[in-house]
PAKETOR-764146 format. One line per 8 residues: their letters; for each residue x, y, z of N, C-alpha, C. Coordinates in steps of 0.2 Angstrom, whole numbers. Layout:
<pts>
a> X,Y,Z,X,Y,Z,X,Y,Z | ...
</pts>
This chain:
<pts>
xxxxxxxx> -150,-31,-128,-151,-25,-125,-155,-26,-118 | -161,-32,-118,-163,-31,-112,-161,-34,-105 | -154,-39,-106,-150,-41,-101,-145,-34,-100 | -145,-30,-103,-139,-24,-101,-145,-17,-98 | -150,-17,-101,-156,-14,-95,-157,-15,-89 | -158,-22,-89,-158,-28,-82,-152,-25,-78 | -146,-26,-80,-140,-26,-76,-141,-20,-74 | -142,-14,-79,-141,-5,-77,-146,-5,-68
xxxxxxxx> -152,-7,-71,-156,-7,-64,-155,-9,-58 | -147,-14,-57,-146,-17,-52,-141,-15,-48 | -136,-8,-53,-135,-4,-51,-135,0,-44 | -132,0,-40,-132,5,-34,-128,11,-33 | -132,15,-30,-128,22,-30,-120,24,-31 | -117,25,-35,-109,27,-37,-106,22,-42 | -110,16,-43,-107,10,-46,-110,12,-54 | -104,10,-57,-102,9,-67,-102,2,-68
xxxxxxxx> -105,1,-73,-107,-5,-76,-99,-4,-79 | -96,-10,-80,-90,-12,-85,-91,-16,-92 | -96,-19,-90,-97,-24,-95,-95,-33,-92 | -93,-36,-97,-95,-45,-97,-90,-47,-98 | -88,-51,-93,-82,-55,-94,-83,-62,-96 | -81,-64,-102,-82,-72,-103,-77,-76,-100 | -82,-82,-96,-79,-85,-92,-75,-89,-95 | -71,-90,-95,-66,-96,-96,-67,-104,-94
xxxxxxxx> -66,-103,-86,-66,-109,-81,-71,-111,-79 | -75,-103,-79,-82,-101,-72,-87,-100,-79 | -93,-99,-77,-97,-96,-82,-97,-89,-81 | -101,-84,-87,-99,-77,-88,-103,-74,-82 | -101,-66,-82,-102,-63,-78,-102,-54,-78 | -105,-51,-75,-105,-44,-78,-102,-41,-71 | -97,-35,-73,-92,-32,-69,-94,-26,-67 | -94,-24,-62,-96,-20,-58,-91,-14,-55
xxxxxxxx> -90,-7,-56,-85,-4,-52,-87,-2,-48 | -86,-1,-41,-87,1,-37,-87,8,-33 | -92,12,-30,-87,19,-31,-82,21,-25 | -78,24,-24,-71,26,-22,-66,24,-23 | -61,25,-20,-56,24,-22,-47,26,-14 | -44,21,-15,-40,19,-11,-33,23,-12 | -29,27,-11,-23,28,-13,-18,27,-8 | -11,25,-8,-5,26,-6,-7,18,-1
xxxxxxxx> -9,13,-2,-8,6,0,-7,1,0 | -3,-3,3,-1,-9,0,-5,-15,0 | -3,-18,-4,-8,-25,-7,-12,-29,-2 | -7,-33,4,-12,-33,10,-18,-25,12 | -18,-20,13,-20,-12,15,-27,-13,9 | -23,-13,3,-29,-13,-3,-35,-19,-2 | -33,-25,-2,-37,-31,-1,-42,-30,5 | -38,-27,11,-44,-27,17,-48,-20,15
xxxxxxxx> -46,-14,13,-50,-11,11,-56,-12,5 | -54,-16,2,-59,-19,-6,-63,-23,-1 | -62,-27,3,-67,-32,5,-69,-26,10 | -67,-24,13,-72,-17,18,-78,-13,15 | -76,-12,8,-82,-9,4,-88,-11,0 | -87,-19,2,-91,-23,2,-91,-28,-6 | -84,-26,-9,-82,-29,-15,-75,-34,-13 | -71,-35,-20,-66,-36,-22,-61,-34,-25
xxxxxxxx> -53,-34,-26,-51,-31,-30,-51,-35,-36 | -50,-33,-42,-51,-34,-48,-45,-40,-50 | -48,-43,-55,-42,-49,-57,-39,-45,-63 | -33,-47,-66,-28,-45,-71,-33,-44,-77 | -39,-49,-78,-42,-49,-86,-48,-44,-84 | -50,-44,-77,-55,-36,-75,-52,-29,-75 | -49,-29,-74,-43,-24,-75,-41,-22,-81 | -40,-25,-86,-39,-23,-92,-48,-22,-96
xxxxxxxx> -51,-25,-93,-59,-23,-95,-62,-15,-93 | -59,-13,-87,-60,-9,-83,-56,-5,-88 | -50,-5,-89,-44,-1,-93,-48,3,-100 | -50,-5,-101,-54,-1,-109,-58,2,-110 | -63,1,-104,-72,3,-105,-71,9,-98 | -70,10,-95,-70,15,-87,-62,19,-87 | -57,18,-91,-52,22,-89,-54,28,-85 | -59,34,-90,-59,40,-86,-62,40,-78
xxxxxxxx> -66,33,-76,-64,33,-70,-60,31,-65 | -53,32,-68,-46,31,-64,-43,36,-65 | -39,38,-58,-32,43,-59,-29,38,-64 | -23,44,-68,-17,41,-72,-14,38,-67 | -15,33,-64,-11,30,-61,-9,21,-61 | -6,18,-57,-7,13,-57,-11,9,-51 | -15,2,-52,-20,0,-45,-18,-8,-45 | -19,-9,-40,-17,-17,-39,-21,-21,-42
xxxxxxxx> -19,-27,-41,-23,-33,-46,-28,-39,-40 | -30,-43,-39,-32,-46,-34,-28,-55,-34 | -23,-53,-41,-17,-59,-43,-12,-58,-39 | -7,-63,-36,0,-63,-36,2,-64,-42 | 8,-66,-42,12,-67,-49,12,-75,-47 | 13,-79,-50,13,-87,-53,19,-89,-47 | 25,-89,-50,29,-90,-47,35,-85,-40 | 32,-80,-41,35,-74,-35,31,-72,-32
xxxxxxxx> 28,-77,-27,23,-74,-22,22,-68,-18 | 29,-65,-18,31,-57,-14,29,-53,-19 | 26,-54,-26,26,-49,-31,19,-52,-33 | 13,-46,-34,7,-45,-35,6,-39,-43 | 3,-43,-47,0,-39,-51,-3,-33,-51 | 0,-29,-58,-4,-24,-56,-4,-18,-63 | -10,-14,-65,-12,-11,-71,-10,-4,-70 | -6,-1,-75,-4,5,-76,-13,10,-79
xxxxxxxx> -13,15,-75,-20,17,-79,-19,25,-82 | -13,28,-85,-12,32,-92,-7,28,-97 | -3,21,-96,-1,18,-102,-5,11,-103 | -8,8,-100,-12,2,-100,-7,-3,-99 | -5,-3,-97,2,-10,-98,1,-12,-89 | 1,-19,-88,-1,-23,-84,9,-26,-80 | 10,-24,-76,16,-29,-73,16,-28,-65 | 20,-31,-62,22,-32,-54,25,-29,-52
xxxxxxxx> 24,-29,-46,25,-24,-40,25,-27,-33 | 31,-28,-28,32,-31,-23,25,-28,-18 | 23,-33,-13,17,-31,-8,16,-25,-5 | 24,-22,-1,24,-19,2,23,-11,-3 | 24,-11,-8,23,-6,-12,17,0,-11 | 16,7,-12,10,8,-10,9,12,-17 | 3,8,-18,-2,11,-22,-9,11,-24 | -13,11,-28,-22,13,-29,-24,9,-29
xxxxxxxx> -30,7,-25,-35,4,-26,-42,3,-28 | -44,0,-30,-53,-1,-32,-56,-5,-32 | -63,-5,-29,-66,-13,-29,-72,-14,-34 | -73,-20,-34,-77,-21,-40,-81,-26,-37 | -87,-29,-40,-90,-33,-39,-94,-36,-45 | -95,-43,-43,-98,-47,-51,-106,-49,-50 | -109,-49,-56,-116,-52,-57,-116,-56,-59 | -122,-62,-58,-118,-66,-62,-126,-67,-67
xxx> -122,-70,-73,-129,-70,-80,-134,-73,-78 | -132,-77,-74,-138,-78,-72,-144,-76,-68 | -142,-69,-64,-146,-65,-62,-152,-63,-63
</pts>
């Protein structure tokens, strides 16, 4: 409880705590939402603006964290991911947010954005 007090207090004005991603590759870290929100842009459009507000966009497994804990801070819509796809570099990941289902969508696409930003535990 008292590293999840700590976090709330680092908080800044519009931002939603998500919760803790455990790291895999990296060590863990806490998720951060950012407030506003981007509509009608493509993936290159969303990236410059997520870094303009002073964050990131979101990876496929923050996105799905974001899905379960923060949904009602999304339109039912869909938002980009900060993934390409593996092997189809023209095609970037991305999160449905009134069905929760994750797939791809070509760059030039236009759709929602949101930036997020990480703490890291060791804060």
């Amino acid at each position: 409880m008292g590293e999840y007090m700590q976090i709330r207090g680092m908080l800044q004005d519009g931002e939603e705590y998500a919760g803790l991603i455990l790291g895999k590759d990296e060590p863990d870290y806490h998720l951060v939402l950012l407030p506003g929100d981007s509509s009608d842009v493509s993936w290159p459009a969303a990236v410059t603006w997520a870094n303009g507000h002073g964050g990131a966009l979101p990876t496929r497994r923050e996105l799905a964290l974001l899905f379960a804990n923060l949904r009602e801070s999304f339109e039912r819509n869909w938002y980009w991911s900060s993934e390409p796809h593996a092997t189809r570099a023209q095609l970037v990941w991305g999160q449905n947010f009134a069905s929760g289902i994750q797939t791809i969508y070509g760059r030039p696409y236009r759709g929602h954005a949101r930036a997020i930003r990480r703490i890291s535990t060791a804060a």
